[in-house]
N, C-alpha and C positions, 0 to 999 in steps of 0.2 A: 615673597608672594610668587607663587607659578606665577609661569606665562598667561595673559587673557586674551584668547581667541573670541574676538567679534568682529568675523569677515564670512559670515554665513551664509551668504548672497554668494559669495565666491563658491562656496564647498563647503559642506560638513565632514564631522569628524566620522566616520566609520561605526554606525553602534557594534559595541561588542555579540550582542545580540542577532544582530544580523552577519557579521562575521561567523560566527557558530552556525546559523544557518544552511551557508555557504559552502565548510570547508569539506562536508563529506562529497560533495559534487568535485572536487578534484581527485578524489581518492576510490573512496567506494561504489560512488554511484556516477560513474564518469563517463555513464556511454553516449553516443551519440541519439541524440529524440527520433530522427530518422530511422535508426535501427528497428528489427522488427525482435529482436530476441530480449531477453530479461532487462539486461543492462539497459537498454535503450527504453524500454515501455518504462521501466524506473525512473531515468532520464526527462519520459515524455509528461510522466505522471507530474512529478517536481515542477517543469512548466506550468502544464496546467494550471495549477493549485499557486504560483504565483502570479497567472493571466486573473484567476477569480482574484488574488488581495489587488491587484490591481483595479479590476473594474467597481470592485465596495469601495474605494478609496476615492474615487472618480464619480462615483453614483451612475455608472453606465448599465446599460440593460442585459447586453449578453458579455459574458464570457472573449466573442471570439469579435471582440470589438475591439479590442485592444493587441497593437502590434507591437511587438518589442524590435527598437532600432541602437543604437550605439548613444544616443543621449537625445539632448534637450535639440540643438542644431539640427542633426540627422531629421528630426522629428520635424522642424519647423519647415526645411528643406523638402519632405519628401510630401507634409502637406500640401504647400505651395503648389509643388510643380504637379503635382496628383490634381488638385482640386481645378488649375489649368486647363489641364486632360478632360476632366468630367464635364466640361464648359467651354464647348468649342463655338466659336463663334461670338465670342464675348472676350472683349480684349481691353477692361480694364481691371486695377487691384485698388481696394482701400486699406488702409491703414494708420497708423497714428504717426503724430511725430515724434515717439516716444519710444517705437518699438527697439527690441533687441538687434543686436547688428545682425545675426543670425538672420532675421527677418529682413529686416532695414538693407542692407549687404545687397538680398538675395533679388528684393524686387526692383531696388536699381540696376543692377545686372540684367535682368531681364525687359525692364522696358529699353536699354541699350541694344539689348540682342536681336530683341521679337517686335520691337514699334511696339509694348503694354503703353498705357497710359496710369500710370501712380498716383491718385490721390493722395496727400498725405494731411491729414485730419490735426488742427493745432491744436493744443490745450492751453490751458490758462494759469495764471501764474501759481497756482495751486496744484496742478498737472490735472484738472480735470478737463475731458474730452469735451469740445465745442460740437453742440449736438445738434446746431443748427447745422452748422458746415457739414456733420456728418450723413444729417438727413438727405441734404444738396448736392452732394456725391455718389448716393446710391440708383442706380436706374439699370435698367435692362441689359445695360452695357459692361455691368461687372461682373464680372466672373468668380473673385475671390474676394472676401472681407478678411483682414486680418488686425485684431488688437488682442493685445495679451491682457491674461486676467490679472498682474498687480507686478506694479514696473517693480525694476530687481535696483536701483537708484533711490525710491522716494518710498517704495511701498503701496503706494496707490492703488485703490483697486478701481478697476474701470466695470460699469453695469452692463457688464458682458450677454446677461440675458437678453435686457434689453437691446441690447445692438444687434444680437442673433437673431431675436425675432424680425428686428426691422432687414436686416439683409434677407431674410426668408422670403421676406412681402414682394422684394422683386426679384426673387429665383436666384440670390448670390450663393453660393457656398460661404458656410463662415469655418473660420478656423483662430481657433486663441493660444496663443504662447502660455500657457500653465504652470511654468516650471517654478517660478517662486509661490503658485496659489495653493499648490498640491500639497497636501498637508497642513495647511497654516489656513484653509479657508473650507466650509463645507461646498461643494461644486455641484453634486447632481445633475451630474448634465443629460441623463435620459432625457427629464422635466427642462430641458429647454431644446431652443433649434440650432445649438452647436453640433456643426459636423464634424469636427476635429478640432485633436486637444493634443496639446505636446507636454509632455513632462520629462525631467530626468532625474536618473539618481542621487546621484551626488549633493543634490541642495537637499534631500530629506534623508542624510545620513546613509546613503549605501553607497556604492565603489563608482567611481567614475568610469567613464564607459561603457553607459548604459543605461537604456531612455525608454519611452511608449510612446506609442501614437494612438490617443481612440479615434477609431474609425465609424462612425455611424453607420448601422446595419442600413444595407440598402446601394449603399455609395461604394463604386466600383472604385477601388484605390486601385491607379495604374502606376506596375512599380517603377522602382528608379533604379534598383540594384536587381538581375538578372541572373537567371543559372537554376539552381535548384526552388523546388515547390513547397519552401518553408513559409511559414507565416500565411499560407491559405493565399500564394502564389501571390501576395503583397510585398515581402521582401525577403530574396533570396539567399541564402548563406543558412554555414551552419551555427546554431542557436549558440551562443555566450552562458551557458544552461548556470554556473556557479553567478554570475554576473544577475541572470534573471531571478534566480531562487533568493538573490541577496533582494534586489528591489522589491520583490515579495515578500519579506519580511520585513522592510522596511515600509509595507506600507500596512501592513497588517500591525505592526505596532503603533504608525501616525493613525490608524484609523480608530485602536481604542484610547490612545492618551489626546484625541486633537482637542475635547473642549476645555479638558481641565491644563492643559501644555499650553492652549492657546492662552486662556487668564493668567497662568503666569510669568508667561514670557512679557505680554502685552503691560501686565502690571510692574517687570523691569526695565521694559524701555522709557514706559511713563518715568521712572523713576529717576532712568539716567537723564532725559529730559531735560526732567525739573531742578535736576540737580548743578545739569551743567551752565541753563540757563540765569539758576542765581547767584551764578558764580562768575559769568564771564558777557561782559557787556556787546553788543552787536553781534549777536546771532539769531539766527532763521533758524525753525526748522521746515523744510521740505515738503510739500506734498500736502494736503488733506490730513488734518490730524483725526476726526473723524469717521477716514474710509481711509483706514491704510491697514495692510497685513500688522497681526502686532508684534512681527520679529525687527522691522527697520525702523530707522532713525535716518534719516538726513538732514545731517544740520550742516550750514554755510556760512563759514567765522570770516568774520571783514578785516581786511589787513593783513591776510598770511596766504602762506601757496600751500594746498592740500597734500600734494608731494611731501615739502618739511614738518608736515604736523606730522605723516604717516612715517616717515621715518625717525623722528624723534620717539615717538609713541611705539616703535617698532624695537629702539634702542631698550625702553623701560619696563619690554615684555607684556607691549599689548599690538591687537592685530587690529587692523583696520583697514578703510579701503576707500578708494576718490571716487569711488563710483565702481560702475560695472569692469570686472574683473579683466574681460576680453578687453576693453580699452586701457588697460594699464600701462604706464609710461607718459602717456599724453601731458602735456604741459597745459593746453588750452583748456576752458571748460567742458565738459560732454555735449553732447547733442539735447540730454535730457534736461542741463541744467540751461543749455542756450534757448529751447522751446518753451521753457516754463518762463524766461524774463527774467533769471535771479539777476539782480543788479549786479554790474562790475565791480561795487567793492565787496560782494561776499560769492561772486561767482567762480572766483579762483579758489576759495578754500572752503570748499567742497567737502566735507567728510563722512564716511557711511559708515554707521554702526547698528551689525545684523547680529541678531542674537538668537539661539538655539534654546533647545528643550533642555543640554546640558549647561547654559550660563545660571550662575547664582548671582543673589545678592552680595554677597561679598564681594565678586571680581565686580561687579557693576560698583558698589561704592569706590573702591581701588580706583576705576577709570575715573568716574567723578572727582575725586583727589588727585591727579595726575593729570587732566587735560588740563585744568585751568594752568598751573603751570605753565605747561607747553605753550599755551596760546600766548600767555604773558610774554613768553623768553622772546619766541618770532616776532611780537610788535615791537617789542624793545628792539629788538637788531632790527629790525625792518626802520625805526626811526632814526636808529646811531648814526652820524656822520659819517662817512666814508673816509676812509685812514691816509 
């Protein structure tokens, strides 16, 4: 049996397709956008035309709403501190207790730095957003709302509309981490009061090192990176052009396979599920099974450390992952799994199985025969006497 890659939370595989895209922008078409001669207006065109698959993928209204940054981070960072800027005199942030460290990271540093004041919004042992608490945190004094539309852990999707309109009601800026929603959810976000939306590559199969930010027309973004008048003087540098032509194609392809890609992906996690759940005694799965993206699986096995499952599982040629990637190594539970209340004995074994548009049914049966296994061998040692 190949190797089975389901760590798609982490990264996708590169489609072929958007590689082909790509590779004449190192070769033939490799001028600089800036430039005023052939090469370059060639260059500029190729932008373009991957700013529009971007903004159809996104459901945004113009074209020139969407900035292209270095990834999902970049994106969630230059929101942030932007939306700050546009809300001077307002000196608190909301957000979840869920969010990305990307986020999570940025706004702790900042109420360190600047006296912000941090709300951070709990969820419930489901990971859904306590919406009392969230109401009770918004007031005149915030400046930024930030929750991401479908935690990159559990899958979750949070009613991102509806929290955007309520930050609207008292003048917040809202901004959503998008990076696991984009492609795997219809977003539309003209039709709502999101100001900003971060995505990146890399989770919907294009190269890493390279992200968006929609910027809602209207909304001054003051940049973070300075110099040159690229990006409609949002953010400076010169354009990643093979880099952006790739996430334009990869979003031009999630945008015609996302309903029939989403039923089937959605119909292999059900499947790995059920499979593993009648096979191996005390386990969770994660999250809202109901409202969750349908490429994730978090399941939480009692009795083992997620570390030894991943690496056993790592041995028999399948991928997996303890959660979000950026926290990898950690022995402790995540943030996400300690916010939500998994109990301590299925808190430590943790494991995240993210599936793509390329997983089949076969490798997903393969896992299902293989984990219980694995689970078995770790409780056996976990009870053996010590030698």
């Amino acid at each position: 049996m190949p190797p089975v890659y389901l760590d798609n939370n982490a990264t996708t595989r590169v489609d072929p397709r958007v590689v082909e895209a790509m590779l004449p922008m190192f070769s033939e078409l490799f001028g600089n956008p800036s430039s005023g001669h052939a090469f370059g207006v060639a260059a500029k065109l190729a932008v373009a035309r991957a700013r529009e698959n971007i903004q159809a993928l996104v459901g945004a209204a113009h074209p020139d709403e969407i900035v292209f940054t270095s990834g999902g981070t970049e994106s969630d960072n230059l929101a942030i501190l932007a939306a700050l800027a546009a809300r001077p005199g307002r000196s608190e942030i909301v957000v979840s207790a869920v969010e990305h460290p990307a986020v999570k990271t940025l706004c702790t540093a900042l109420a360190a730095a600047r006296g912000l004041t941090v709300h951070t919004i709990p969820v419930d042992n489901a990971g859904r957003l306590d919406r009392e608490a969230y109401a009770a945190a918004l007031s005149e004094r915030v400046a930024l709302v930030s929750v991401m539309w479908a935690n990159n852990e559990t899958g979750m999707v949070f009613p991102i509309a509806d929290l955007a309109a309520q930050a609207k009601a008292v003048g917040a800026l809202f901004h959503s981490d998008a990076v696991q929603a984009v492609g795997r959810l219809p977003l539309a976000v003209a039709a709502t009061a999101i100001d900003l939306l971060s995505l990146s590559g890399h989770k919907l199969h294009a190269p890493k090192g390279v992200g968006a930010l929609f910027v809602r027309r209207g909304l001054k973004l003051a940049a973070q990176t300075v110099g040159g008048s690229q990006e409609r003087g949002r953010r400076a540098g010169t354009e990643n052009v093979p880099g952006i032509v790739a996430l334009g194609a990869a979003c031009e392809i999630a945008s015609a396979g996302l309903v029939s890609d989403t039923a089937r992906i959605a119909a292999l996690r059900d499947r790995l599920e059920a499979g593993l759940l009648a096979r191996i005694a005390e386990v969770r799965v994660l999250g809202d099974r109901d409202n969750r993206v349908a490429n994730t699986a978090g399941l939480a096995f009692a009795g083992v450390e997620s570390e030894a499952v991943i690496r056993l599982l790592d041995r028999r040629g399948i991928a997996v992952s303890s959660g979000s990637a950026c926290a990898s190594g950690a022995v402790e539970p995540s943030h996400v799994v300690r916010a939500m209340g998994v109990p301590q004995t299925h808190a430590r074994g943790v494991v995240r199985f993210s599936l793509s548009r390329e997983t089949t049914a076969v490798e997903i049966d393969h896992v299902v025969d293989i984990v219980p296994a694995v689970i078995g061998e770790l409780r056996r040692d976990a009870l053996a006497p010590a030698a």
